[in-house]
C-alpha positions in Angstrom: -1.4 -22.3 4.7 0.0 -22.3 8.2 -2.9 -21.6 10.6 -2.3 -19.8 14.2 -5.2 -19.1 16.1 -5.4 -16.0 19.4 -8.0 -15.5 21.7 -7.8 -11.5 20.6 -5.9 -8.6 18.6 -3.4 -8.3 22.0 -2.1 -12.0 21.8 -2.1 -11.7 18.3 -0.2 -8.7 18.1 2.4 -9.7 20.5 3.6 -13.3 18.9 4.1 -11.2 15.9 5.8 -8.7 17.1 7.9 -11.0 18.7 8.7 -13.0 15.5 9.2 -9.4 13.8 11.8 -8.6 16.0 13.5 -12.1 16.4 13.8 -12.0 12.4 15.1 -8.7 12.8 17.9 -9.7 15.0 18.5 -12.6 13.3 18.5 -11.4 10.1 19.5 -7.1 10.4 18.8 -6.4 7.1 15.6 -8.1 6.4 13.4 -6.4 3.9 10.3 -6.1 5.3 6.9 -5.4 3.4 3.8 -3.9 5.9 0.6 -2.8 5.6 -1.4 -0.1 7.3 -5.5 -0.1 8.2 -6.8 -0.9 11.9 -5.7 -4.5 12.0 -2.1 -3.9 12.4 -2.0 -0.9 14.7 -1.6 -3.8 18.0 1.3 -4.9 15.6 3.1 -1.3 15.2 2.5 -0.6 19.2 4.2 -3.5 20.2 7.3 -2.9 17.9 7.6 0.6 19.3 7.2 -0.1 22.5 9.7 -3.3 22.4 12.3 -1.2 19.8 12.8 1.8 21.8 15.7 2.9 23.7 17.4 1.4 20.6 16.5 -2.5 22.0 16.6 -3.4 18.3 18.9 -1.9 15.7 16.4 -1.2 12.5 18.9 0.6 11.1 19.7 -1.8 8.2 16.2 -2.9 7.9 14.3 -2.1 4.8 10.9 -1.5 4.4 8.0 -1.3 1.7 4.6 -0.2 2.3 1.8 -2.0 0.4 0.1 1.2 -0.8 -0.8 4.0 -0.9 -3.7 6.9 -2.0 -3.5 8.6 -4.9 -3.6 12.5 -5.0 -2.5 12.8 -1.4 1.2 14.3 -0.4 3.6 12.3 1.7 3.4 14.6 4.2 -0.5 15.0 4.1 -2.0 13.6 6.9 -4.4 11.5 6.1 -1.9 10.0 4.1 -0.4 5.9 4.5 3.0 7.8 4.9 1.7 9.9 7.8 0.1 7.2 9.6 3.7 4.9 9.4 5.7 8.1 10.6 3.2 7.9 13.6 2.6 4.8 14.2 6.4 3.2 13.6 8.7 5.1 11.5 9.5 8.0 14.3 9.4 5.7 17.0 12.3 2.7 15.8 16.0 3.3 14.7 15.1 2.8 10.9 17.3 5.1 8.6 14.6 7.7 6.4 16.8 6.1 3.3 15.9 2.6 3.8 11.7 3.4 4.4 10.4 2.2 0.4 6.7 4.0 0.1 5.0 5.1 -3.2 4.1 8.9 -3.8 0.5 9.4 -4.2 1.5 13.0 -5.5 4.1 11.5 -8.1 3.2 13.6 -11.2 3.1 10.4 -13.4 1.6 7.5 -11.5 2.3 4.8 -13.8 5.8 5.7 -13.7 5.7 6.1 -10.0 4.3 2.3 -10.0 7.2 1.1 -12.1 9.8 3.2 -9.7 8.1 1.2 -7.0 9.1 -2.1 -8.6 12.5 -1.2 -9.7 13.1 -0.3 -5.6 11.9 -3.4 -4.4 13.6 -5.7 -7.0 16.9 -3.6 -6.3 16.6 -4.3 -2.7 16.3 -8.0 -3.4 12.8 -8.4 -3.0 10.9 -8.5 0.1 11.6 -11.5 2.8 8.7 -11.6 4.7 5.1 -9.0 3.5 2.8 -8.8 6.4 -1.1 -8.3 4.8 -4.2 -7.5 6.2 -7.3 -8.5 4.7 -10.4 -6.2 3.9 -14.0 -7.2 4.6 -14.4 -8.1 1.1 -11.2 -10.1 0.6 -8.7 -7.5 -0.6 -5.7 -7.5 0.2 -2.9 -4.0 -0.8 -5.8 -2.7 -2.7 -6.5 -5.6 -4.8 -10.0 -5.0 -5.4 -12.2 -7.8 -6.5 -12.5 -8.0 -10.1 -12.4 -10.4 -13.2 -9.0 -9.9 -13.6 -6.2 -8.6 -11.4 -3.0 -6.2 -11.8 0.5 -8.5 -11.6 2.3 -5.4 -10.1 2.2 -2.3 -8.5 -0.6 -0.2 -10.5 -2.9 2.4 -9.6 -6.2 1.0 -8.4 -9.9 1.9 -8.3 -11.0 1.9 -4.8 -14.8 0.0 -4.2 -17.3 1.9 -1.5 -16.5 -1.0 0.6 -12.9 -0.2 1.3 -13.1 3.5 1.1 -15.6 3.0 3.9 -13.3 1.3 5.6 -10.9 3.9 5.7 -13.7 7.0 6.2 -12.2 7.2 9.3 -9.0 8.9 8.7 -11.5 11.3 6.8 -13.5 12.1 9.5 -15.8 9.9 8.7 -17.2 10.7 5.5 -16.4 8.0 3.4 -17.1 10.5 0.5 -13.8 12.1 0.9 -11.5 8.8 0.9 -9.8 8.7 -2.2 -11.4 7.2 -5.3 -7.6 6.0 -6.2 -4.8 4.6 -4.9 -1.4 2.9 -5.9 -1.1 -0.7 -4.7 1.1 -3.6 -4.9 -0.2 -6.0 -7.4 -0.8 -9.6 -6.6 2.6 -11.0 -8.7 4.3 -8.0 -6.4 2.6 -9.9 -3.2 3.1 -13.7 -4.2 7.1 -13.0 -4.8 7.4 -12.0 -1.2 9.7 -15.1 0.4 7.3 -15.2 3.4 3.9 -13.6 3.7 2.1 -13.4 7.1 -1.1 -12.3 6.6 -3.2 -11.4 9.9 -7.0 -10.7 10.1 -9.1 -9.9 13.7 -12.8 -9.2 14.1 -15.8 -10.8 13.2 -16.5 -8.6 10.2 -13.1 -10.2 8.5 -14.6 -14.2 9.2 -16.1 -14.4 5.8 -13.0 -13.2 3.8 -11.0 -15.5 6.1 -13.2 -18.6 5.3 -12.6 -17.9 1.6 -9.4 -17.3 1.5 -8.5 -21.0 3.7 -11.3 -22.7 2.6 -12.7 -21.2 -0.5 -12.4 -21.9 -4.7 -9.3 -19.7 -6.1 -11.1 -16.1 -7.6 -10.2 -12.9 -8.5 -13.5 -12.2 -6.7 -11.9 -12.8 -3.4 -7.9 -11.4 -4.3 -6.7 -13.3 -0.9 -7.5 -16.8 -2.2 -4.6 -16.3 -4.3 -2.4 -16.8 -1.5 -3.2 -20.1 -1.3 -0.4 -20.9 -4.3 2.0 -19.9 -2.4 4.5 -22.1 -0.3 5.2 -20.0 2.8 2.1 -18.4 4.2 0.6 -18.0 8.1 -2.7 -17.1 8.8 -2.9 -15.4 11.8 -6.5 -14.9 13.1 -8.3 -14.0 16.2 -11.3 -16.2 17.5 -13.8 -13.8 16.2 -12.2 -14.0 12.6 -11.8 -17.3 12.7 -15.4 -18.3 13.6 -16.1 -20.1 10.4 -12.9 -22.2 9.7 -13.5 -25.7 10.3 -11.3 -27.4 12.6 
């Protein structure tokens, strides 16, 4: 694993929004897999802000969202869906057709998951998957367990991460979802690049596992340890463990 250290969530934000939107450019229809949460809202303001006024041409950029809940609408919105439109969909020249995202409202949610592969492996896979990390070393929502789903599935959602998203639900961690669709790890690992970025002191555990840690499905972001191309970008208060 590549390891890039920032002093905060701005610097961080900035470099990789800046190597975003040089890939971008150099490459117009990169296929680009992001993920949603509080860590990568610095991320998605700095793209806006840089992309508008048409600066950078999106509109052969694909994109696919790591997941999603279940039982909420697209246009619900406290739904992942809603908080992309907001954050970066309605603000960048992306065209509707080229945005991947699963339907939490699909009628059949096991075939939704397999829709949801068959459009990624269509689009020739994903070139670079940005990940965030939960508290408790998730990553999509690949919960810890003794065993982990290969590909996009739905998942049960642990107290920890449906208190981490309480706040979309005004707070009560009650109403968050119990389910949600997700990426599975297999999904993740065939990403050509993953960048996975993590900020705040509550995420410096996780982080130490993941770098330094023994491979478990206990922690699902030690996984990405197997694979050839990853960065690691952390702030100092994430980072506060890492040796070196």
């Amino acid at each position: 694993m590549n390891i890039e250290r920032f002093a905060d969530d701005d610097a961080l934000s900035v470099a990789l929004a800046t190597y975003v939107l040089e890939t971008i450019v150099k490459q117009p229809a990169l296929v680009l897999g992001l993920p949603t949460g509080r860590t990568p809202l610095g991320l998605y303001r700095e793209l806006r802000e840089r992309s508008g006024r048409n600066r950078i041409d999106w509109s052969r950029v694909r994109t696919f969202n790591l997941d999603e809940f279940a039982g909420l609408d697209p246009s619900h919105s406290n739904s992942y869906r809603a908080y992309m439109q907001a954050e970066l969909f309605d603000h960048v020249s992306i065209d509707a057709a080229n945005v991947g995202f699963l339907d939490g409202a699909a009628p059949d949610l096991k075939a939704e998951c397999r829709r949801y592969e068959d459009a990624i492996e269509a689009a020739g896979g994903i070139d670079v998957q940005i990940l965030g990390i939960g508290a408790n070393g998730h990553i999509g929502f690949n919960e810890p367990a003794g065993g982990l789903c290969a590909h996009t599935h739905i998942a049960e959602l642990e107290q920890e991460s449906r208190e981490a998203n309480a706040e979309r639900f005004g707070g009560d961690w009650t109403k968050v979802p119990e389910r949600a669709l997700s990426m599975g790890m297999a999904t993740i690992l065939n990403a050509r690049e993953i960048v996975l970025i993590a900020t705040g002191a509550e995420k410096a555990d996780a982080v130490h596992g993941m770098i330094e840690g023994l491979i478990s499905t206990q922690l699902p972001a030690s996984i990405l340890q197997v694979h050839p191309r990853v960065t690691v970008m952390v702030d100092r208060a994430a980072a506060r463990w890492l040796s070196g």
